[in-house]
N, C-alpha and C positions, 0 to 999 in steps of 0.2 A: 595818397594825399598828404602834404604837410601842412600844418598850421603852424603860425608862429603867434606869441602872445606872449607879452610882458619881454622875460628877457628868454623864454622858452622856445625848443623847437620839437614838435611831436609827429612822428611818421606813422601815419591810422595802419598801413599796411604790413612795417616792420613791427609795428609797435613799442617805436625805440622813441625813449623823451631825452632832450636833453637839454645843458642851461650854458650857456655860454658855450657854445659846440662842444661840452665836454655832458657824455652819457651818465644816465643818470637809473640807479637800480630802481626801479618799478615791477610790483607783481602783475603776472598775466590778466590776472581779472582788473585788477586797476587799470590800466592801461585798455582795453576792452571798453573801461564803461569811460574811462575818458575818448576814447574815440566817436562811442555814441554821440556823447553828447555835445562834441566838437560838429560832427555832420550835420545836426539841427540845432544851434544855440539859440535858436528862436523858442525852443519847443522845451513844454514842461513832462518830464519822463516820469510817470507813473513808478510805482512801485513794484508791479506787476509787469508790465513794461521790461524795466531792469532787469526782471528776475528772469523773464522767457528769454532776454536775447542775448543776455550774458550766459546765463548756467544753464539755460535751455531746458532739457530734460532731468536734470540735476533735480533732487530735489532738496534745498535750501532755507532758510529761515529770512524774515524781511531784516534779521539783525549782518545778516551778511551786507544789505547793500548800505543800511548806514553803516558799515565801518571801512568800506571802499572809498565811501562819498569820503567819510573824515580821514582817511589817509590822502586822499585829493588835497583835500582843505587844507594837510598837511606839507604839501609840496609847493601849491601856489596860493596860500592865505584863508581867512572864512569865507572872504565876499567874492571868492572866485563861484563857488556855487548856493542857488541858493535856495532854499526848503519853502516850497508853500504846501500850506499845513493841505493834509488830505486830497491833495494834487500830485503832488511829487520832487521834483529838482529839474535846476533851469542854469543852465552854463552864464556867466554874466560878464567874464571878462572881454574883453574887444580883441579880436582877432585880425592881426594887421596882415594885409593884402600880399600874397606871393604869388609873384608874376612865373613861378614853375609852374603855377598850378592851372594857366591861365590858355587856351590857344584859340587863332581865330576858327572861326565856322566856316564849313565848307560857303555856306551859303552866303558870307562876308566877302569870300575871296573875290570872286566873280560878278557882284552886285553891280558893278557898271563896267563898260568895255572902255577900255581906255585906249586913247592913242599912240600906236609906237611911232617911237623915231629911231633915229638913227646913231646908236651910241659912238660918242666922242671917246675914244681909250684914253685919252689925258686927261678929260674928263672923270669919269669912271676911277681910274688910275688914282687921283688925287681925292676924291671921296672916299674911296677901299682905305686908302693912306689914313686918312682924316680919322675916319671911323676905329680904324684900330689903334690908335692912338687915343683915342676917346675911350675907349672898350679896358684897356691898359691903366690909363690913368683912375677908370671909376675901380677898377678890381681893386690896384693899388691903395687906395682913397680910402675906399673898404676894407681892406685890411688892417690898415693905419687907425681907424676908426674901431673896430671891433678888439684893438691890440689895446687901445685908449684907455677903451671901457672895464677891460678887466684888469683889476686893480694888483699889486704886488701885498702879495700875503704880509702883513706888519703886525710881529709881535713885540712885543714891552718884553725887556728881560731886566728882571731883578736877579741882582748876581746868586750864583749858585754857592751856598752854604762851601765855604772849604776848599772853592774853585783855584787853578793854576794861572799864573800870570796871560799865560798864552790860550786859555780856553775861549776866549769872546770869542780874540781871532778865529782859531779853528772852525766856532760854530757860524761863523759871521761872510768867512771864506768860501767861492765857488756855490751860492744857494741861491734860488729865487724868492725865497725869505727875505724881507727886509728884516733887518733885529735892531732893535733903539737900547741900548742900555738906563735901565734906572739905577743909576748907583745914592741915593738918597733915602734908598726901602732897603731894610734888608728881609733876608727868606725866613727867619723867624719872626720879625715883626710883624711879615704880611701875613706869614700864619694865624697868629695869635688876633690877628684884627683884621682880618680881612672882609667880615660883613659891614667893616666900615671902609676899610684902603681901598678895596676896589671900586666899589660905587663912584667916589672921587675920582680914580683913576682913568674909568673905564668912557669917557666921557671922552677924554681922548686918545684912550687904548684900550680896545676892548675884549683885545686877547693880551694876556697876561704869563708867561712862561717862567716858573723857578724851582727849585730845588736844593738836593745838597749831597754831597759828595760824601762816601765815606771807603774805607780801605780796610782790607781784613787779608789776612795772608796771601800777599801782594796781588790780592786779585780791587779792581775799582768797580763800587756798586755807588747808582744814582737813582736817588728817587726824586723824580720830578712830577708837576701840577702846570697843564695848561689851563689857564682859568679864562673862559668865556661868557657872553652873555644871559646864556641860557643853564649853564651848567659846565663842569671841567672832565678834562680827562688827564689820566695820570696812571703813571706805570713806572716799573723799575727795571735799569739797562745795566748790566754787568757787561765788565770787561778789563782785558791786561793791562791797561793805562786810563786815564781824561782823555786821552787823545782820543782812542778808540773806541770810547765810551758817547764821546763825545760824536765824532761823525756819527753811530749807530742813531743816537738821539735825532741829529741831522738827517738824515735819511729817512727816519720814522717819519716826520713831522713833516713829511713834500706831501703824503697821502690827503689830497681835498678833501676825502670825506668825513675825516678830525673835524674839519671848521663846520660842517653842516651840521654834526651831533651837539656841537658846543654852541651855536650860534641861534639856535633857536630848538621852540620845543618840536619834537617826534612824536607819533605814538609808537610804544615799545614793537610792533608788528613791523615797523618802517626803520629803525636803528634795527630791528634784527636781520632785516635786507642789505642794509647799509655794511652793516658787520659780516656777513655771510660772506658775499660780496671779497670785502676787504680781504680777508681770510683766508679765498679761494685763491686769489691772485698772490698772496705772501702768503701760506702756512704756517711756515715758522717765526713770525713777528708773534712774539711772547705776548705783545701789550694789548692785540688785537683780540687774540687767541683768549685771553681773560675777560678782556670787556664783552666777550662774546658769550662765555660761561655765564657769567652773572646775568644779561639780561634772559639765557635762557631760564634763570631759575628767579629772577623778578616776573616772569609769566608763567611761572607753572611747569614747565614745559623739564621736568625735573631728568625724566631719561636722559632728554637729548642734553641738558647738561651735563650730566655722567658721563656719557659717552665719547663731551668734548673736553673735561677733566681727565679722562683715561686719557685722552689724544695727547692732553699737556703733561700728562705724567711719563708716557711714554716716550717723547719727544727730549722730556729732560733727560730721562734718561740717558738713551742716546750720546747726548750733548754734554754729559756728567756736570748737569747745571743743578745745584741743591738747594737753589734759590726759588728757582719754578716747579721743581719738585717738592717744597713746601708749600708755595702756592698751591699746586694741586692737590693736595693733601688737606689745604680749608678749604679750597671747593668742594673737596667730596665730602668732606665730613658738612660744609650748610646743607648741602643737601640731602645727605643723610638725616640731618636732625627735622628737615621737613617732613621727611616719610618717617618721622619720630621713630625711627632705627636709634636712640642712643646710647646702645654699647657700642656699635657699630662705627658712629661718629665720633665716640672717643678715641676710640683707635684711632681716627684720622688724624684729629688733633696730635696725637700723642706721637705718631709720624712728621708730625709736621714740627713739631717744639725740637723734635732730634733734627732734621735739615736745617731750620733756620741757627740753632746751637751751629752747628759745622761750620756756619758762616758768619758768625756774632751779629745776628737781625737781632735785634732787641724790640726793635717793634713790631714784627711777624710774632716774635711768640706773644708778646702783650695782645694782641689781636687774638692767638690761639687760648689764652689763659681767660680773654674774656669770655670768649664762645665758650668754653668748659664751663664757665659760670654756670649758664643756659642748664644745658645737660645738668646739673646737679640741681639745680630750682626744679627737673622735672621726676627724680630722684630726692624729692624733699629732704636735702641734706645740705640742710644751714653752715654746717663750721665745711664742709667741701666749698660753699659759694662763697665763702669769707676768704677761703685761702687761695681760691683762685683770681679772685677778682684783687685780692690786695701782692698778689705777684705780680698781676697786669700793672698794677698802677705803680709799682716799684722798676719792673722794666722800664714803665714808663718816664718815670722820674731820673734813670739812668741814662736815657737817652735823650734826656731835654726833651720829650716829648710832651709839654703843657697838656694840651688838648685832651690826647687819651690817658695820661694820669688822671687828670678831672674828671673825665668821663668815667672812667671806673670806678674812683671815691661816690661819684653821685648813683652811678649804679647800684653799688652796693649800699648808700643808705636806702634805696629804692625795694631792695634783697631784702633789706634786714624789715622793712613794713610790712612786707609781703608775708615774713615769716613770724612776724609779730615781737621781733627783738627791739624794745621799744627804746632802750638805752643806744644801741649801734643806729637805727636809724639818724637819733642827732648826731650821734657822736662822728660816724663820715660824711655827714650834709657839711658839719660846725668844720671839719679837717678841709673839704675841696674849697669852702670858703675861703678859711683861710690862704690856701695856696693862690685863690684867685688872686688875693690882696698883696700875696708878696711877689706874684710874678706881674704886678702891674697891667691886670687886663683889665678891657675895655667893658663898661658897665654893663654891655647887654650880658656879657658872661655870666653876673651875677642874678640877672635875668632868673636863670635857674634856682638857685635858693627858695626863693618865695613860690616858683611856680612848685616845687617840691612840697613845700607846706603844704599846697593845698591840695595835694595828692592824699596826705599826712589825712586832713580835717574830713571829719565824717560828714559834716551837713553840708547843705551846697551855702548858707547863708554863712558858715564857715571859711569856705574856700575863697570869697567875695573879694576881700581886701587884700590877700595874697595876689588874686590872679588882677587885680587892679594894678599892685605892683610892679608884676612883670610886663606890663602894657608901660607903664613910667619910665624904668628900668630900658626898652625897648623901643622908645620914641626914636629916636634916629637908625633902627632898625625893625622897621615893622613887618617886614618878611620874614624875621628871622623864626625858628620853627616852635618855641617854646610860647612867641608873640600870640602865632597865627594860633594856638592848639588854645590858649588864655584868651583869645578874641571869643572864640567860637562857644568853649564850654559858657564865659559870662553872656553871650545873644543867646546861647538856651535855658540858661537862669533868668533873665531878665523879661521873656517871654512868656517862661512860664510863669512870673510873675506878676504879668500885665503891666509892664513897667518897659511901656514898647518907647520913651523917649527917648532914656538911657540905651536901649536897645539900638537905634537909630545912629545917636552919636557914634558907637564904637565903631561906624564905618563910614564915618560924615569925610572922615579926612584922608582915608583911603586912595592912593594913589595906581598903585600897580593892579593890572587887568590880571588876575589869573585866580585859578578855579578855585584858592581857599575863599579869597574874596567874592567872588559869585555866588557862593553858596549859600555866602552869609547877608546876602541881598535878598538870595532865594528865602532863606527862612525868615527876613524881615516883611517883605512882602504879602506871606501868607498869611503872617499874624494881624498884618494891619488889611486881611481881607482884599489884598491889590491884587482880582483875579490873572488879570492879563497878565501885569508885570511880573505874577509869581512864574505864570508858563513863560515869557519871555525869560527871566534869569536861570532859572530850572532847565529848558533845555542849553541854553549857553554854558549852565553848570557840566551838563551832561557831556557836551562834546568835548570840553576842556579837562573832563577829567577823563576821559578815552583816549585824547590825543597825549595826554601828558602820561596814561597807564595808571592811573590811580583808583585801583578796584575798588577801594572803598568806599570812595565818595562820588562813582557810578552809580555803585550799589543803593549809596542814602540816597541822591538824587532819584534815580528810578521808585524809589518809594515814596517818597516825596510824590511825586507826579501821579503813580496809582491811589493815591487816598485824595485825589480831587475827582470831580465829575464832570469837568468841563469837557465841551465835547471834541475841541483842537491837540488833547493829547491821545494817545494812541496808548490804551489800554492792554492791548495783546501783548503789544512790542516790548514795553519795560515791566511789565508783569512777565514775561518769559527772560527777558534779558538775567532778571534778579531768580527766577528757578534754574538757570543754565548755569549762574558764575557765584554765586551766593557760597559761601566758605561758612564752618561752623561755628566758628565764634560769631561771626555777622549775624548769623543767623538767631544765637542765643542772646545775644546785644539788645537784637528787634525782634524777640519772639511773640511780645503782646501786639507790635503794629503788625506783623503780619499776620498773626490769628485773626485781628479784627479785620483784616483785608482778606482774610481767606486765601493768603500765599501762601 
């Protein structure tokens, strides 16, 4: 049986979805309970229900079928399915009519006896004609129409830092890419401001493509950023010329399932399909093969990214690429430092500073020298974090690299609190200041400063006017992370101070729908007692931070929900969610709310 819906086609039998006739990677069980639920969209499917006719004799937890449901949600929207409390889920999109699916009844055919004549052949003849000419023109028709719909991939291209007279061409020649040139941006200003350029931009390009070109013993290395609306992807392409550099780039960028990761949010279970996928069909696309590492090891899932950093390390090998074999070498080593292995990970590092040196990466090793930082703060060895963090930000300052010199300066005044060096902490807050002000960056950068203070202040009525700052500081960027983290710490000072007005404003003017923002509804809600509204924002907290992969504020929300009583939340469900996925620091964070909840 097929269904068609929206611009989707799904086959209950193959079990194949796809969106504009091009397939579309779907796990077994998803796909399973989308069929269900496609066969009676009338019908509200139980919990229990779900659980017998998907996984059958399986035995399974009820967290299995909400995270199918939300990888659904994640393919065709929220309001494609939808949750009534203590009933279950109910299919809600409209399912448009396909006449394959349709045949008359024996009992139709026969219903009255008709009269024969006597067929006329020229008659006959000239109707068969008619007809298939009819039959031609609708195929046609439909074609021309479904050709219509799918639109030519348009990216914005800000020229590439360094690029060759002839490179647009090349990349702009023989491609189903449209490419528009911006020559009014360039690749280090969109750098340095782009939580402002793009917004502007994106309005009427909402994918974005730049980079910049560099050369080391005549071999051509390009590190580019496709920037979308939901998030970028970005990777680095070597090779013996721009030319060749350049179609590899081309080439890379025909794969559709770029534009789905970048284009809206996933949860991390659905990009690592996507990726899988991607992978199996190229192997050797370096850029895949990495974005693939990491979301293994943004889930946990720490082996299977070993296994696919040996793959990348092996592969360079091979290939005598010293480029991706120092990439491999910080994947292993992040993930060594997760299983707090770190002599182990220093090695890594310390492999990895030798490949990227072979190739003059200045910014691979500033990356590697910052990770060493880490490893030494776990090694409480103060003057090792000082010297590694101020090599990063010295690579970094070598390579015109704003961003990660800053971020290093601000680390390590962040190092030096930590370790109670009360002189170095101003002393590299007062340094990346100043570097903001000479390299002419845009205010939110400074953003940081004040949010730093108030890391600094020990009282929370201390921290007040700092984190007020960085909200000022951040007015024309309120997404930005240092905004969202100074939103939330003042809505739990302000609560706890019964000072729920002030509380209220900091998200009176809140624009963007997404899970920092819901949160901070959720917790306004509970304090001004708005039973309903707290479970309504509370679970929309919940699914947006599943589908976006944000374990931590799963985590809060699920707790959040278990210290109410009402009786439309399901108590089992996120009281086992938070004993199955709960990490140790989370857990030492909220050790009094879970005592008093008995988690």
């Amino acid at each position: 049986m097929k269904y068609r819906f929206l611009n989707f086609e799904f086959d209950s039998i193959s079990l194949i979805l796809s969106k504009n006739g091009e397939n579309l990677a779907i796990r077994h069980n998803e796909a399973k309970l989308l069929a269900l639920m496609l066969s009676q969209p009338e019908r509200v499917f139980s919990k229990e229900e779900i659980l017998a006719e998907i996984w059958q004799d399986k035995v399974v937890s009820e967290q299995a079928v909400f995270q199918n449901v939300s990888h659904l949600r994640g393919f065709f929207g929220n309001d494609a399915i939808k949750t009534f409390s203590k009933r279950g889920y109910q299919w809600q999109l409209e399912l448009q009519e396909n006449l394959n699916n349709h045949f008359p009844r024996k009992a139709d055919i026969n219903k009255k006896e008709t009269k024969q004549y006597k067929p006329l052949k020229l008659v006959y003849a000239s109707i068969l004609t008619l007809t298939l000419v009819f039959i031609i023109f609708f195929i046609f028709t439909s074609i021309s129409v479904q050709n219509n719909d799918i639109a030519p991939i348009e990216i914005a291209l800000i020229p590439f830092e360094k690029q060759g007279d002839k490179t647009f061409l090349e990349l702009t020649t023989n491609t189903s890419i449209n490419f528009i040139e911006l020559t009014d941006v360039s690749y280090r200003n969109f750098i340095a401001t782009s939580e402002l350029t793009y917004p502007s931009l994106a309005t009427k390009y909402p994918l974005i493509l730049t980079g910049a070109f560099r050369t080391h013993n005549q071999q051509t290395y390009l590190d580019f950023i496709l920037k979308g609306p939901f998030t970028q992807w970005e990777g680095l392409i070597t090779g013996n010329s721009q030319q060749e550099v350049t179609h590899k780039l081309k080439e890379h960028l025909t794969q559709s399932f770029i534009y789905d990761l970048i284009g809206k949010s996933q949860p991390p279970e659905l990009k690592l399909a996507n990726l899988s996928l991607a992978h199996q069909e190229k192997p050797h696309d370096f850029i895949t093969l990495n974005q693939l590492i990491e979301v293994y090891i943004q889930i946990d899932e720490l082996d299977k990214a070993m296994v696919m950093a040996d793959k990348l390390a092996n592969i360079a090998n091979i290939e005598s690429n010293p480029l991706q074999m120092g990439i491999a070498f910080l994947h292993q080593s992040a993930i060594l430092t997760r299983k707090k292995l770190y002599d182990l990970s220093s090695q890594k590092l310390s492999l990895s500073i030798t490949q990227f040196e072979k190739i003059g990466d200045l910014k691979r090793q500033a990356d590697a020298w910052n990770a060493q930082s880490w490893i030494d703060h776990q090694h409480d060895n103060y003057d090792a974090i000082k010297t590694s963090l101020l090599k990063s930000a010295q690579l970094a300052f070598d390579t015109k690299d704003k961003s990660r010199e800053i971020d290093a300066l601000t680390y390590l005044s962040v190092m030096a609190y930590k370790h109670h060096q009360e002189e170095d902490k101003y002393l590299y807050l007062q340094q990346a200041e100043n570097k903001m002000r000479l390299y002419q960056l845009p205010i939110y950068h400074f953003a940081k400063v004040p949010f730093h203070y108030a890391i600094f202040a020990k009282k929370p009525a201390d921290k007040e006017p700092h984190l007020k700052q960085v909200l000022e500081f951040t007015v024309l960027t309120p997404d930005h992370w240092v905004a969202q983290n100074s939103r939330e710490e003042l809505m739990q000072y302000y609560i706890a101070q019964n000072r729920l007005n002030e509380a209220q404003a900091l998200i009176q003017n809140l624009k963007t729908d997404n899970v920092y923002n819901s949160f901070l509804k959720t917790l306004l809600a509970q304090a001004l007692q708005q039973t309903d509204l707290f479970i309504t924002y509370a679970h929309k907290t919940f699914e947006q931070a599943q589908l976006a992969g944000n374990k931590y504020l799963s985590l809060d929300t699920a707790l959040l929900l278990c210290g109410t009583s009402a009786e439309q939340v399901n108590y089992d469900f996120y009281s086992q969610f938070i004993n199955e996925n709960a990490t140790l620091n989370w857990q030492r964070r909220n050790k009094e709310k879970l005592v008093a909840l008995n988690l």
